[in-house]
SEFIZA-3560 file (N, C-alpha, C; in Angstrom, 3 decimals):
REM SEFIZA-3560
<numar><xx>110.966</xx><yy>-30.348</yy><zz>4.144</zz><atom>N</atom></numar>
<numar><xx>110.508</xx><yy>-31.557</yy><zz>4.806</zz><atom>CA</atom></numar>
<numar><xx>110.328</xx><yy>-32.667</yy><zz>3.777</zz><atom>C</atom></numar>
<numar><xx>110.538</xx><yy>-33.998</yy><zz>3.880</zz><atom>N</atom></numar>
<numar><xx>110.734</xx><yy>-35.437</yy><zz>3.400</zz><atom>CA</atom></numar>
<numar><xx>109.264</xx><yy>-35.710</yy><zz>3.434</zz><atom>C</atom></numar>
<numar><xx>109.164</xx><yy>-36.226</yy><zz>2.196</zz><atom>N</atom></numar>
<numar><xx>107.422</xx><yy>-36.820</yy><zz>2.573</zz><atom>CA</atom></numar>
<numar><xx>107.701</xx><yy>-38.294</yy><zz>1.809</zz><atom>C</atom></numar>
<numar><xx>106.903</xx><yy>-39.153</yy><zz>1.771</zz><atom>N</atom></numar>
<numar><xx>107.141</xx><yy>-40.475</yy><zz>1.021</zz><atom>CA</atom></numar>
<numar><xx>105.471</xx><yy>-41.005</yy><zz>0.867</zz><atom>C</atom></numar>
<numar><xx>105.371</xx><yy>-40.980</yy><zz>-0.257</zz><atom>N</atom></numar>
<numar><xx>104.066</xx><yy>-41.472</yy><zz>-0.945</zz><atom>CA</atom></numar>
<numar><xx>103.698</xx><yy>-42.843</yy><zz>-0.409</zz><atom>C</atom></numar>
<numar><xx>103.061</xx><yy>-43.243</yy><zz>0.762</zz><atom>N</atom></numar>
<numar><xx>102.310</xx><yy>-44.440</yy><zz>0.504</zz><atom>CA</atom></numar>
<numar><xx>102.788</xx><yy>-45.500</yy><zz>-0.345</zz><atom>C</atom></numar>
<numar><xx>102.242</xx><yy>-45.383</yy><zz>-1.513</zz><atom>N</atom></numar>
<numar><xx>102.281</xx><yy>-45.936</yy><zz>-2.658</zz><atom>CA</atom></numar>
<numar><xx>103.584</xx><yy>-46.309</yy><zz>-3.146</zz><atom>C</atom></numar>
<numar><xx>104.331</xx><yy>-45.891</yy><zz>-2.906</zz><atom>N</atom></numar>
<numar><xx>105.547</xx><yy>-46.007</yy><zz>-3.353</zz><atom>CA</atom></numar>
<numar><xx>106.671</xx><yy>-46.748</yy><zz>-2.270</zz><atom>C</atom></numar>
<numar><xx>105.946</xx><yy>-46.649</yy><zz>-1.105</zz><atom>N</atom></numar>
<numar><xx>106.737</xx><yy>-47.951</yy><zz>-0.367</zz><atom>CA</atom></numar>
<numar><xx>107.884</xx><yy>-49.009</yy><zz>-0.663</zz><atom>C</atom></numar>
<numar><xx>108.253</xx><yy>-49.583</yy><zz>-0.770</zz><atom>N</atom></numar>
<numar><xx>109.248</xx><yy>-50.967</yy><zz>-0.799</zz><atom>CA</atom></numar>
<numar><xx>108.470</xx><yy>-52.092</yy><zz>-0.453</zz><atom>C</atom></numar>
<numar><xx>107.820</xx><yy>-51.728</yy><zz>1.001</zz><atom>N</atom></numar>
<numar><xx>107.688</xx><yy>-52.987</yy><zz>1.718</zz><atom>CA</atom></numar>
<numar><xx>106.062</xx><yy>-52.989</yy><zz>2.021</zz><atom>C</atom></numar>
<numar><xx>105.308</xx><yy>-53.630</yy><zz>1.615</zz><atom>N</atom></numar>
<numar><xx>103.678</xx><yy>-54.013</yy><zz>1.632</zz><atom>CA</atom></numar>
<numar><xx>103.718</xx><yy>-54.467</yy><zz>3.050</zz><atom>C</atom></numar>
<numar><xx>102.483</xx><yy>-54.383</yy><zz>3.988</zz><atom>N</atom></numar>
<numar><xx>102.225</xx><yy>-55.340</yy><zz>5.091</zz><atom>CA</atom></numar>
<numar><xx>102.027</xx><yy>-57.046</yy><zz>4.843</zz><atom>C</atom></numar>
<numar><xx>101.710</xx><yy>-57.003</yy><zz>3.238</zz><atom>N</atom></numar>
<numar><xx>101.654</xx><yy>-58.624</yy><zz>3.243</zz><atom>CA</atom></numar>
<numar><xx>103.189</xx><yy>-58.844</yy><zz>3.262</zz><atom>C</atom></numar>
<numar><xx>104.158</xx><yy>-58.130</yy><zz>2.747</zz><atom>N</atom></numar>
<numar><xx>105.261</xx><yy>-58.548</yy><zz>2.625</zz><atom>CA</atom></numar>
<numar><xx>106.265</xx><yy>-58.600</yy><zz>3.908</zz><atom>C</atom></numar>
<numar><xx>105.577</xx><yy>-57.840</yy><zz>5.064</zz><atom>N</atom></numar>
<numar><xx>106.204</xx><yy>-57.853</yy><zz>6.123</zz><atom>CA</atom></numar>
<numar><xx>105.559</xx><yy>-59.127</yy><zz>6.728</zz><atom>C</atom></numar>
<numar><xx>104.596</xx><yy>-59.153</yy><zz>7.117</zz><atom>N</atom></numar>
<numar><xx>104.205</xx><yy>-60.482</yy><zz>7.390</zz><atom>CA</atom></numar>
<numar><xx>104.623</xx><yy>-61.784</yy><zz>7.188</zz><atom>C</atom></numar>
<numar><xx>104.852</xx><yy>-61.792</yy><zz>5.703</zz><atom>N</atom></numar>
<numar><xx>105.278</xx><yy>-63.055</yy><zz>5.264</zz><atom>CA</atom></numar>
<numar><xx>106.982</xx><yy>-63.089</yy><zz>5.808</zz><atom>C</atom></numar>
<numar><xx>107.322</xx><yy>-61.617</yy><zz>5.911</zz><atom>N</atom></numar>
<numar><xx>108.840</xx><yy>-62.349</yy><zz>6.318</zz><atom>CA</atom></numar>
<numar><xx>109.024</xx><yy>-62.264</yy><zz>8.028</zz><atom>C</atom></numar>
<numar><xx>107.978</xx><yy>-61.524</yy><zz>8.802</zz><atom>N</atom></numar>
<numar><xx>108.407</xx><yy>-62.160</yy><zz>9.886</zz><atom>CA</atom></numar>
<numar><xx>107.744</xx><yy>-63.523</yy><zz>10.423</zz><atom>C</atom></numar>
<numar><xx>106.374</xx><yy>-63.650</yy><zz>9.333</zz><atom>N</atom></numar>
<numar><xx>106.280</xx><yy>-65.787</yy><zz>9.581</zz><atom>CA</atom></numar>
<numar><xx>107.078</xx><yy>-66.367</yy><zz>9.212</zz><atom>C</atom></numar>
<numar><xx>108.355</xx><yy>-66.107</yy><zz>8.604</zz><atom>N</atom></numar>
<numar><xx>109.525</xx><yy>-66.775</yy><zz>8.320</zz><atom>CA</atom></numar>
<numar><xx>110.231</xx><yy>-67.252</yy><zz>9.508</zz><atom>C</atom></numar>
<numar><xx>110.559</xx><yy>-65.933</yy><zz>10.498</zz><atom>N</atom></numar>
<numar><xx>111.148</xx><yy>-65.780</yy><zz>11.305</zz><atom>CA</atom></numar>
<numar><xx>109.967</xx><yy>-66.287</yy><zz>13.107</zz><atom>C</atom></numar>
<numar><xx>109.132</xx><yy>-66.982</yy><zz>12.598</zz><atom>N</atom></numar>
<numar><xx>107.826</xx><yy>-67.511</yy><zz>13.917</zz><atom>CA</atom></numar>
<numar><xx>107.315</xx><yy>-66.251</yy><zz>14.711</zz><atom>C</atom></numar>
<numar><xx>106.972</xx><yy>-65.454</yy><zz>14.015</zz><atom>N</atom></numar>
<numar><xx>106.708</xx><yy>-64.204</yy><zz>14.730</zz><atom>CA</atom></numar>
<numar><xx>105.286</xx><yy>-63.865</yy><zz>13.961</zz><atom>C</atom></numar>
<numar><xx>104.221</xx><yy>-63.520</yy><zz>14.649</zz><atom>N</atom></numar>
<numar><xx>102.710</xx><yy>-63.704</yy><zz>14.057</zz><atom>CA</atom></numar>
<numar><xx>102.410</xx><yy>-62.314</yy><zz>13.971</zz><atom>C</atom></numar>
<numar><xx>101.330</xx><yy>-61.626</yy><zz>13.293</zz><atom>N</atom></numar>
<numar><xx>101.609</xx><yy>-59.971</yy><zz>13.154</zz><atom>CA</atom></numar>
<numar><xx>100.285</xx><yy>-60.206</yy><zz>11.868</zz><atom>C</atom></numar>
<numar><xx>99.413</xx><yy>-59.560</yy><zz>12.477</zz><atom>N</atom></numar>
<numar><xx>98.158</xx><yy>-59.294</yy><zz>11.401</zz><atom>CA</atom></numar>
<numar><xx>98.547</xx><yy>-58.261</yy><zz>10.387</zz><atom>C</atom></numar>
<numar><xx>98.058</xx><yy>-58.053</yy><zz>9.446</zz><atom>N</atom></numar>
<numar><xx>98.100</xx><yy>-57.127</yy><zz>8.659</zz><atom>CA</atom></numar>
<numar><xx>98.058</xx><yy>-55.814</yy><zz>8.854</zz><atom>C</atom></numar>
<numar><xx>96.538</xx><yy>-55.519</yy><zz>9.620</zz><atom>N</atom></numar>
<numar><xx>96.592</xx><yy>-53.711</yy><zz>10.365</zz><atom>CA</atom></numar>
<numar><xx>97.563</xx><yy>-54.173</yy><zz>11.343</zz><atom>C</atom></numar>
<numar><xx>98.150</xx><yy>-54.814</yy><zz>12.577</zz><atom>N</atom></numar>
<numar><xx>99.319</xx><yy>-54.450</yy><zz>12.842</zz><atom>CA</atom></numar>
<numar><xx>100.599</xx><yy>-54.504</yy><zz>11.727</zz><atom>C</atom></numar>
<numar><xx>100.770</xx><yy>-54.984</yy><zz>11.080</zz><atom>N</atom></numar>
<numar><xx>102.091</xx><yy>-54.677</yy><zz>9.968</zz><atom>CA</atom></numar>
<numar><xx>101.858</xx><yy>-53.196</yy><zz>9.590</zz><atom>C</atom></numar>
<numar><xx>100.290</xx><yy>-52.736</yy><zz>8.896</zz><atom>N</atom></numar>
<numar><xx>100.509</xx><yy>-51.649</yy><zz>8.684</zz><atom>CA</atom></numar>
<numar><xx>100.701</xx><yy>-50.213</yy><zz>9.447</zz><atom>C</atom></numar>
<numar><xx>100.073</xx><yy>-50.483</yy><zz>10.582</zz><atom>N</atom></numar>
<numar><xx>100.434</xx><yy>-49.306</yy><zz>11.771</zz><atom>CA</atom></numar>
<numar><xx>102.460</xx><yy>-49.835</yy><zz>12.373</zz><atom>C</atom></numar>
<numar><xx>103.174</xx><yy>-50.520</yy><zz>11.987</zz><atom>N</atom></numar>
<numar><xx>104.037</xx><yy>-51.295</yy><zz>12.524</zz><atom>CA</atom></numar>
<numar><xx>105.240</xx><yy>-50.169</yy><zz>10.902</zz><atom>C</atom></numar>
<numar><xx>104.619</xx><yy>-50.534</yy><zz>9.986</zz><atom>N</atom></numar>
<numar><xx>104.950</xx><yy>-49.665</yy><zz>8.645</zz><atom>CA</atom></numar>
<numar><xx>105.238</xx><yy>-48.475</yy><zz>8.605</zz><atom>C</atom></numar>
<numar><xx>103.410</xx><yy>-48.064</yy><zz>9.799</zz><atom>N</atom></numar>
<numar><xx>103.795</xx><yy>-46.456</yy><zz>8.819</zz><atom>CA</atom></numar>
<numar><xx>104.383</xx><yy>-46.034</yy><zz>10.325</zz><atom>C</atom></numar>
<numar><xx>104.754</xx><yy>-46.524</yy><zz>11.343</zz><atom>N</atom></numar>
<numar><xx>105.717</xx><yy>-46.222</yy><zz>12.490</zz><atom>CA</atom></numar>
<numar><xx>106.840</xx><yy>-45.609</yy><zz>12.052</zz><atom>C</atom></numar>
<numar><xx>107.638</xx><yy>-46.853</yy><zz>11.517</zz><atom>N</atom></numar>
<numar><xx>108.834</xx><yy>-47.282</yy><zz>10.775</zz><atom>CA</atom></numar>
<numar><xx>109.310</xx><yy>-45.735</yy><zz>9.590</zz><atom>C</atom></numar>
<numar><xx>107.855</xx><yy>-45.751</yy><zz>8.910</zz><atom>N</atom></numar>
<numar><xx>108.499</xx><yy>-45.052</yy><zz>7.425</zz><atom>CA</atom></numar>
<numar><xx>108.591</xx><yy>-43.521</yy><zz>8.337</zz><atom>C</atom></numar>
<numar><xx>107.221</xx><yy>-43.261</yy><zz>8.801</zz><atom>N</atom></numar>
<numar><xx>107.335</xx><yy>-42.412</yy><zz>9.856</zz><atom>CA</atom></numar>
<numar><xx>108.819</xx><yy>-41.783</yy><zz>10.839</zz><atom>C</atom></numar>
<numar><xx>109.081</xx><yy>-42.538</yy><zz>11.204</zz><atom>N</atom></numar>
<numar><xx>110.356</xx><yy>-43.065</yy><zz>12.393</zz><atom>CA</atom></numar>
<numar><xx>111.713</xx><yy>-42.194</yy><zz>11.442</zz><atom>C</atom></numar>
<numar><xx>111.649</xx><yy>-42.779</yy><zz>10.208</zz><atom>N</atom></numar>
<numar><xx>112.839</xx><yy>-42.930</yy><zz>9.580</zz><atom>CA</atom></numar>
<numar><xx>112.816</xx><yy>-41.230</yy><zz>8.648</zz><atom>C</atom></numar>
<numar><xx>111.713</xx><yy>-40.515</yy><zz>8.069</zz><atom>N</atom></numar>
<numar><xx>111.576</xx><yy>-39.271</yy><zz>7.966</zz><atom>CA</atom></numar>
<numar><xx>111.953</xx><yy>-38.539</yy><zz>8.655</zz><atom>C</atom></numar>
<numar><xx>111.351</xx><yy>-38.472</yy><zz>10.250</zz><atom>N</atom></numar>
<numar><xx>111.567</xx><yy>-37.448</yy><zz>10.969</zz><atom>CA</atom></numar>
<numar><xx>113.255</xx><yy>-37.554</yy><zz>11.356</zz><atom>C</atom></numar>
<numar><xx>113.689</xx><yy>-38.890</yy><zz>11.103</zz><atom>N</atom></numar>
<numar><xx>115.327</xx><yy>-39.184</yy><zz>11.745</zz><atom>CA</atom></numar>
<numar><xx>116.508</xx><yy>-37.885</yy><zz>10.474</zz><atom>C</atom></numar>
<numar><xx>115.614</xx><yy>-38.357</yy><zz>9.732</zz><atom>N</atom></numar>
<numar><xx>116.383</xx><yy>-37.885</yy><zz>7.922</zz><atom>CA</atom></numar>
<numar><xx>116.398</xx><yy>-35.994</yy><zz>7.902</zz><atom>C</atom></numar>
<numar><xx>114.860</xx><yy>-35.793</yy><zz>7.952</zz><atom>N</atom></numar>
<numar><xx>114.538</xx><yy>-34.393</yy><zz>8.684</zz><atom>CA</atom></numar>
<numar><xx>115.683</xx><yy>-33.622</yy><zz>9.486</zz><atom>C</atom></numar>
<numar><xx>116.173</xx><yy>-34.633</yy><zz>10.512</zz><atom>N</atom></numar>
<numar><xx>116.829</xx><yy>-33.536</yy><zz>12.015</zz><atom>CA</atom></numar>
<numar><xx>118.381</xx><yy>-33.871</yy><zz>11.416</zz><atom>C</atom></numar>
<numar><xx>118.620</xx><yy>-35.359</yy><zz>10.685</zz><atom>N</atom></numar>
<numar><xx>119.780</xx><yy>-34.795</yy><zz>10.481</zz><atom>CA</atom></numar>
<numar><xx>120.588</xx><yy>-33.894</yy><zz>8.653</zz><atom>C</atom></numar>
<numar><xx>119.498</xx><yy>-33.873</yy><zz>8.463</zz><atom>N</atom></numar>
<numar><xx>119.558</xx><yy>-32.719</yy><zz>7.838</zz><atom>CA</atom></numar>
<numar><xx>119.593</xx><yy>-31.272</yy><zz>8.153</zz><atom>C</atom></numar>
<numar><xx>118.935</xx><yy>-30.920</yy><zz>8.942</zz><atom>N</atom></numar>
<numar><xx>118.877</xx><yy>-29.534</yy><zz>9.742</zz><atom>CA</atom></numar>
<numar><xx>119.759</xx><yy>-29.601</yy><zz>10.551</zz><atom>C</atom></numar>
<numar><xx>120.251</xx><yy>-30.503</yy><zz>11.331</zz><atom>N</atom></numar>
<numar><xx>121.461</xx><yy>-30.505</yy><zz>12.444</zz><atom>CA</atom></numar>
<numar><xx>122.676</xx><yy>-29.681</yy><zz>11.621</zz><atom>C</atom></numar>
<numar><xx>123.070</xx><yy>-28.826</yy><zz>12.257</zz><atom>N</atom></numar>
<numar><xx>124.678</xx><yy>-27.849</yy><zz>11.340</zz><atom>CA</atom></numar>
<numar><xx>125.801</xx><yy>-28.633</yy><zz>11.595</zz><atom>C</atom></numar>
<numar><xx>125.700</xx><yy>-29.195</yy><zz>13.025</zz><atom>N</atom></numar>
<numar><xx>127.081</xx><yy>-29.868</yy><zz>13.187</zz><atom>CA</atom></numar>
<numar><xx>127.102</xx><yy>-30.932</yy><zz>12.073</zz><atom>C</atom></numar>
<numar><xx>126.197</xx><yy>-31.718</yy><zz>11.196</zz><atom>N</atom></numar>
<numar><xx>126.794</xx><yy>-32.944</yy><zz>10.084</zz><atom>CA</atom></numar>
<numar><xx>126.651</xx><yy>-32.451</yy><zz>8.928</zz><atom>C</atom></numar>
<numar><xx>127.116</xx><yy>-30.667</yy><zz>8.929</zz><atom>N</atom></numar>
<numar><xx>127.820</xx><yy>-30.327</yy><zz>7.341</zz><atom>CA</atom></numar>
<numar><xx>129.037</xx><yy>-30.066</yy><zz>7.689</zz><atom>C</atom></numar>
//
């Protein structure tokens, strides 16, 4: 199983923020970060199944 440190992120909630006020889209911080760990979340379990899937060796 895939785990990803927090800490080691790419993308900060200030940094999401600031780029979707780029884009006129408003988003507090605890939502960026529950919006984050969705996302990093989201993208593990995707990585997870297709790794274990037999048919994509």
């Amino acid at each position: 199983m895939i785990k990803i440190n927090p800490e080691k992120r790419n993308i900060t909630p200030e940094k999401a923020v600031r780029i979707l006020k780029r884009y006129d889209q408003k988003m507090s911080l605890a939502e960026a970060r529950l919006m984050l760990d969705f996302m990093y979340n989201f993208a593990i379990l995707s990585l997870n199944q297709v790794l274990k899937d037999d048919r994509m060796k």
